[in-house]
C-alpha positions as CSV (number, residue, x, y, z in Angstrom):
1,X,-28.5,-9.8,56.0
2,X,-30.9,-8.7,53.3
3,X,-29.6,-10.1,50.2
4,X,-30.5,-8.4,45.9
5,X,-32.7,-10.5,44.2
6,X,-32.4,-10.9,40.5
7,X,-31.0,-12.5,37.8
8,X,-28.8,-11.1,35.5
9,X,-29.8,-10.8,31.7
10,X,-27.0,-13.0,29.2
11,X,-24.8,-10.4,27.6
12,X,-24.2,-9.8,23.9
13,X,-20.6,-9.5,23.2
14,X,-17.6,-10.5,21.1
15,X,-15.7,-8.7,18.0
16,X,-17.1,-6.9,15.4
17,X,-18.5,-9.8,13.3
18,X,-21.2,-11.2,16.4
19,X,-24.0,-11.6,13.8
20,X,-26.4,-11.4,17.7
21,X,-27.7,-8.1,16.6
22,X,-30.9,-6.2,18.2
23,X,-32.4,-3.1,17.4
24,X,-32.7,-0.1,19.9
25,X,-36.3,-0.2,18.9
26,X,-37.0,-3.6,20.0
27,X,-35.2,-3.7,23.5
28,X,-37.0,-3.5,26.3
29,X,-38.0,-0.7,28.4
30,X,-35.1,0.4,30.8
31,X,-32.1,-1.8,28.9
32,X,-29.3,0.1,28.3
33,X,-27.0,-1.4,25.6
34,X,-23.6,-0.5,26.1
35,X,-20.6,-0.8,23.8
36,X,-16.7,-0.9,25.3
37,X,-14.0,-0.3,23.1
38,X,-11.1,-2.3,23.6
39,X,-7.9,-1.5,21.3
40,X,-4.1,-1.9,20.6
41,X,-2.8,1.7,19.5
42,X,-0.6,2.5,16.3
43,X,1.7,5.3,17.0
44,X,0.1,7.4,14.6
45,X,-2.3,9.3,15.8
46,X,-4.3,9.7,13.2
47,X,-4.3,5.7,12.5
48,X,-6.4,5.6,16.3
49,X,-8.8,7.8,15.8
50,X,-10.1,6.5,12.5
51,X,-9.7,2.8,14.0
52,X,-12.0,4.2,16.8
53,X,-14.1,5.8,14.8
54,X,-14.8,2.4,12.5
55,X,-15.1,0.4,16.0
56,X,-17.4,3.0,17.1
57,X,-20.0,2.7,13.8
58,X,-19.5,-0.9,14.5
59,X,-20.6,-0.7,17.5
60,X,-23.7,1.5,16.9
61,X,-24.6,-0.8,14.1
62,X,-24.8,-3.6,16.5
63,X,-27.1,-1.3,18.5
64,X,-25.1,0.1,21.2
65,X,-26.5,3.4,22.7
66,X,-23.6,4.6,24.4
67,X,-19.6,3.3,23.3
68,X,-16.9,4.5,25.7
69,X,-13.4,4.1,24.3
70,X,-10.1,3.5,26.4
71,X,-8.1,6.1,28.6
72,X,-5.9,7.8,25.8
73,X,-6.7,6.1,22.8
74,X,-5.5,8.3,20.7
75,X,-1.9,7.7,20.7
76,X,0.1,4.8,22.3
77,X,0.5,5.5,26.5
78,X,3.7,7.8,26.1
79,X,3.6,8.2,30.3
80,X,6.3,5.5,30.8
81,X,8.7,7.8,30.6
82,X,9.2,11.9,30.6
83,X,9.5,13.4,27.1
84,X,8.5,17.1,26.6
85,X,7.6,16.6,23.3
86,X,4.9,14.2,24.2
87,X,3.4,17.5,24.8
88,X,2.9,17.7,21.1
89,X,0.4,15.0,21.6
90,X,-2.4,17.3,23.5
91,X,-5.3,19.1,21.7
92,X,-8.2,21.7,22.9
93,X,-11.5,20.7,23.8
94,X,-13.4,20.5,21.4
95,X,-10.8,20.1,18.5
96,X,-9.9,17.8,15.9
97,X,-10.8,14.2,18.2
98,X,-14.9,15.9,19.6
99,X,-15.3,17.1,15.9
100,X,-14.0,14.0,14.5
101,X,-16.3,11.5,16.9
102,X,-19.0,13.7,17.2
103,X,-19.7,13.2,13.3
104,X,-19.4,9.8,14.0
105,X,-22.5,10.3,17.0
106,X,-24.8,12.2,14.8
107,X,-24.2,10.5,12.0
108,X,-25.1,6.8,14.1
109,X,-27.0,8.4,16.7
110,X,-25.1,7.1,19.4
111,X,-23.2,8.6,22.8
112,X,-19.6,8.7,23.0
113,X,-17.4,8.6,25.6
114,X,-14.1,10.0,24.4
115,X,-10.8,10.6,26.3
116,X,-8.6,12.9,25.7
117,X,-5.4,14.6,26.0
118,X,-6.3,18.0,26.9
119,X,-4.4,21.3,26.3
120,X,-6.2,23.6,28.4
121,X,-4.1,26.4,28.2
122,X,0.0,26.8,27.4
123,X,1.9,24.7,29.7
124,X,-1.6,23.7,31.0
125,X,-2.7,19.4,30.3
126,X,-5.6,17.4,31.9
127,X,-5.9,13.8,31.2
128,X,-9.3,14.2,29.8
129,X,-12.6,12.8,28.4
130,X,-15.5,14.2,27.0
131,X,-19.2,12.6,26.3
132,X,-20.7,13.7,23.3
133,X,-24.1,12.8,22.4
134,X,-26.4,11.3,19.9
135,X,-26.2,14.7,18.3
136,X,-22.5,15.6,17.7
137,X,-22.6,17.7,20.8
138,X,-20.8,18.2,23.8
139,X,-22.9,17.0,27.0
140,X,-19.9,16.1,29.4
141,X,-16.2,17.0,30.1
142,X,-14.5,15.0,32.6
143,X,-11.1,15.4,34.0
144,X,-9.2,13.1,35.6
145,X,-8.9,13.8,39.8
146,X,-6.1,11.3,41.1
147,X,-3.3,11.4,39.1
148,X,-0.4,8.5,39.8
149,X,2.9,9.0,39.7
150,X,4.6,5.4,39.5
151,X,7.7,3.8,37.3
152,X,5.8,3.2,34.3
153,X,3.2,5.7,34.9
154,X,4.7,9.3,35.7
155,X,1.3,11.1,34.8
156,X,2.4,13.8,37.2
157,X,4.6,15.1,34.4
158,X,2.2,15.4,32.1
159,X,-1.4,16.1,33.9
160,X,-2.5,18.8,36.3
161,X,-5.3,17.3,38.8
162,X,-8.7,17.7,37.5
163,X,-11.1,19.9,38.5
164,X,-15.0,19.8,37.0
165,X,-15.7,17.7,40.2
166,X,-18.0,14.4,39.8
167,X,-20.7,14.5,37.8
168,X,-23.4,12.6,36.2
169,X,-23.7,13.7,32.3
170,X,-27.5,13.4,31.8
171,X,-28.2,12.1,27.8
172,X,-31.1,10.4,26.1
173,X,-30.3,6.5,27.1
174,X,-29.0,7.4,30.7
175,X,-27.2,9.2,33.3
176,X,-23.5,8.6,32.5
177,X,-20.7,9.0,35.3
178,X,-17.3,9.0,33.1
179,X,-13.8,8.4,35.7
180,X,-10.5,7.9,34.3
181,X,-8.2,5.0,35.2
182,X,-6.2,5.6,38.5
183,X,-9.8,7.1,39.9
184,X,-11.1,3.6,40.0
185,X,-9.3,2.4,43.5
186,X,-11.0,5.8,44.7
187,X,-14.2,4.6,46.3
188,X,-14.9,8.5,47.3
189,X,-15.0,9.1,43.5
190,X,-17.5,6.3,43.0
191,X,-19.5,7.3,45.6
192,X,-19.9,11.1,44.8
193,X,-20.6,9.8,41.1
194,X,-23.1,8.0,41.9
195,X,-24.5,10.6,44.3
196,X,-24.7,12.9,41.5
197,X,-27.2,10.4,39.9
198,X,-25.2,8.7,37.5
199,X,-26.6,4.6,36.5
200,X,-23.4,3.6,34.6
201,X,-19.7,4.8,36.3
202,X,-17.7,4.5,33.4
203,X,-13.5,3.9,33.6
204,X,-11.5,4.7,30.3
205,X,-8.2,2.5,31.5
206,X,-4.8,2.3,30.8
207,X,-3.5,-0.6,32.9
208,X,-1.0,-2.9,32.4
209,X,1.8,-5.5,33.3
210,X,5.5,-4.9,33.5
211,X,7.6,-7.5,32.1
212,X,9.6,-8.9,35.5
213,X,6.5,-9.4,36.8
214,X,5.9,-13.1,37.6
215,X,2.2,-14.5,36.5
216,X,1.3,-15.2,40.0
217,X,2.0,-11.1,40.8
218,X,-0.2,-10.6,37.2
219,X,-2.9,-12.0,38.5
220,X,-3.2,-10.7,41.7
221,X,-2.6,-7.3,40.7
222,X,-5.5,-7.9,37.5
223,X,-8.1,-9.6,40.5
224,X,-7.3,-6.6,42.9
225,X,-8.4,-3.9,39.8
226,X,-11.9,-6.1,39.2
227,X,-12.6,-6.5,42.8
228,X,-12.1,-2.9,43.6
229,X,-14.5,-1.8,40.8
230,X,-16.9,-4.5,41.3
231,X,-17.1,-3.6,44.8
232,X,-18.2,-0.1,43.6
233,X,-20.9,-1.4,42.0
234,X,-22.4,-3.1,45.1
235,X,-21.7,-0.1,47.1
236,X,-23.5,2.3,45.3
237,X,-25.8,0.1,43.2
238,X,-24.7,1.1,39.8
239,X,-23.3,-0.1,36.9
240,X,-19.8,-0.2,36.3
241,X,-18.0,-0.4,32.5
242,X,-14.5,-0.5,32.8
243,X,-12.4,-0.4,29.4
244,X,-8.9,-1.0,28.9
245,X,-6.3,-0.9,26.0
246,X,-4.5,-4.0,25.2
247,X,-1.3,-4.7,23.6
248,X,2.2,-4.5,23.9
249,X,3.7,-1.0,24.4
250,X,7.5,-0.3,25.1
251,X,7.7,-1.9,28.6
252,X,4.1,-2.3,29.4
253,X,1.9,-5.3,28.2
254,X,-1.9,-4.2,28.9
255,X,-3.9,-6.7,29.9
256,X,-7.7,-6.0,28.6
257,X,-10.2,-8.0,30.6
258,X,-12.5,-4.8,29.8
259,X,-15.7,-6.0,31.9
260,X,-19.1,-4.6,32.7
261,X,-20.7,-5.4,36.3
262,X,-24.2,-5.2,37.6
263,X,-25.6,-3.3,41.0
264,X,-25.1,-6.7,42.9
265,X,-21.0,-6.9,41.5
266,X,-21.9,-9.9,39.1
267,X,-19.9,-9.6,35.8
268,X,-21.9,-9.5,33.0
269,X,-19.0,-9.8,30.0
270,X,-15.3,-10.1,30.1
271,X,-13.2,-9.2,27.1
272,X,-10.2,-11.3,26.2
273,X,-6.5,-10.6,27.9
274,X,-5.2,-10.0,23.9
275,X,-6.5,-8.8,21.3
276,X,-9.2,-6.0,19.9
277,X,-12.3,-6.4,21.0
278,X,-15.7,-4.4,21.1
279,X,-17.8,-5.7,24.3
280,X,-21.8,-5.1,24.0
281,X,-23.8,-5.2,26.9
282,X,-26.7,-5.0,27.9
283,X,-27.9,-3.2,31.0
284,X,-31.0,-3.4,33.2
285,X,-31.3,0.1,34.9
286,X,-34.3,-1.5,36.6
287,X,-31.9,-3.2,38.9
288,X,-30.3,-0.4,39.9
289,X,-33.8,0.5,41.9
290,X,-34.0,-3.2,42.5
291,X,-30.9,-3.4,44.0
292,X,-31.3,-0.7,46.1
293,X,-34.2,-1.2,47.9
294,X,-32.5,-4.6,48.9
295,X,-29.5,-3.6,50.3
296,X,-30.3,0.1,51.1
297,X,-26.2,1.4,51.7
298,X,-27.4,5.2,50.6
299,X,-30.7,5.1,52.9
300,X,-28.0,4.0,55.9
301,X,-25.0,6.3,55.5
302,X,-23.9,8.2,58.7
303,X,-23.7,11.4,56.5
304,X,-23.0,13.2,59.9
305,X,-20.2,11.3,61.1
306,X,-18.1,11.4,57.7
307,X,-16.5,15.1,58.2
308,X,-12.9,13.8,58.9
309,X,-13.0,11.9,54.9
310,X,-12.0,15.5,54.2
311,X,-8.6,14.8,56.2
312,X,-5.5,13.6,54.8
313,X,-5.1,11.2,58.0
314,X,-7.2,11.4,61.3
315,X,-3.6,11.3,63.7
């Protein structure tokens, strides 16, 4: 079995007074530096998006070229339960959130990954995010595909499926796939990100613990969430950022670990369990072509024998 070759560069990372700072300027050619925003939420929403928008200058001051912020960060996770007037919650894209932030990326010349909760139309919600780059502007708009419906997470009531498809959001530092959360145990979405051409699959999350859950059950369930995003990576030989809140939110603990992995599934940087924390990484696109050539998965797919991944079942 051919086997990737490389070594992994050390990571930058830790809270927003790491003194390790580096310039864009002085990086070298084809690192990416990366920032992942993890946060506890107030319930005002106007409290998160001004904490965001500090983390996020933080961030680009500690010369991060793209921050992605957490699945719904701008007000606490209101899916454990179904309230219409959660509804309230939901804005246009753009509004008040892509205006807000995207003063924050011209102003720091820096790409954002934003979620958001999306009013589309009346009656009409996507869970949402948008990338908007170095400029203020719009260059992405994601929306979330697979939608769960468990106790705890009854997104169903809130979110109608998604449907801009997968795509890579081309900006100056790279070619950005954004997914959302419950898309991440979807290897079909990995794969047709990456297929699109995106280096970095992103994954604003929202994942958490319930409290009669025992720790042996809490860290099974956290293992089976890394694996199956680090296995994405070596499948498709990308990047893969995953960012989660943290916290304690009615009857959900969130459990952080946000963590970058390389094309070979090595993790780069873990964030703590508890606890804010803005994770800085850096990010050899290099490898990705390194990678590849090593263990050529997209050269060997049997693209003519995959019609049936179209079916719900094959019996």
């Amino acid at each position: 079995m051919r086997t990737a070759r490389h070594a992994s560069r050390q990571p930058i990372r830790g809270g927003a007074g790491d003194a390790r700072l580096l310039s864009r300027s002085t990086m070298d050619a084809g690192i990416l530096r990366i920032g992942l925003i993890q946060m506890s939420c107030a319930a005002d929403p106007a409290l998160n998006l001004e904490k965001a928008a500090s983390l996020i200058e933080q961030a680009a001051a500690r010369g991060a070229a793209v921050v992605c912020l957490q699945e719904l960060f701008g007000s606490q996770y209101f899916c454990q339960s179904e309230r219409i007037e959660a509804f309230d919650l939901a804005e246009a894209i753009p509004g008040p959130t892509t205006e807000r932030l995207g003063r924050v990326a011209a102003a720091r010349k820096v790409v954002v990954i934003a979620p958001v909760f999306e009013r589309r139309a009346a009656g009409v919600y996507h869970n949402s995010a948008v990338v908007i780059d170095e400029h203020g502007r719009l260059a992405g708009h994601y929306r979330k595909m697979h939608i769960p419906d468990d106790p705890g997470y009854y997104e169903k009531f809130y979110f109608a499926p998604g449907d801009l498809d997968f795509a890579a959001h081309r900006t100056t530092p790279g070619a950005l796939g954004v997914l959302i959360c419950w898309d991440q145990w979807f290897p079909e979405a990995a794969r047709l990100t990456a297929l699109a051409g995106a280096q970095i699959l992103f994954y604003p999350t929202a994942i958490g613990w319930s409290g009669e859950m025992t720790p042996a059950v809490r860290t099974r369930i956290r293992n089976a969430w890394e694996t199956a995003q680090r296995a994405h990576a070596i499948a498709n030989g990308v990047f893969v950022a995953a960012v989660n809140r943290t916290g304690v939110e009615g009857e959900l603990e969130f459990w952080g670990n946000s963590f970058v992995a390389d094309p070979f599934g090595e993790v780069l940087a873990r964030a703590a369990a508890a606890g804010d924390e803005t994770l800085i990484v850096d990010c050899d696109l290099n490898l990705i072509e390194e990678t590849r050539r090593n263990w050529p998965f997209l050269r060997d797919r049997r693209v003519d024998a995959y019609h049936d991944l179209t079916r719900r079942f094959r019996s």
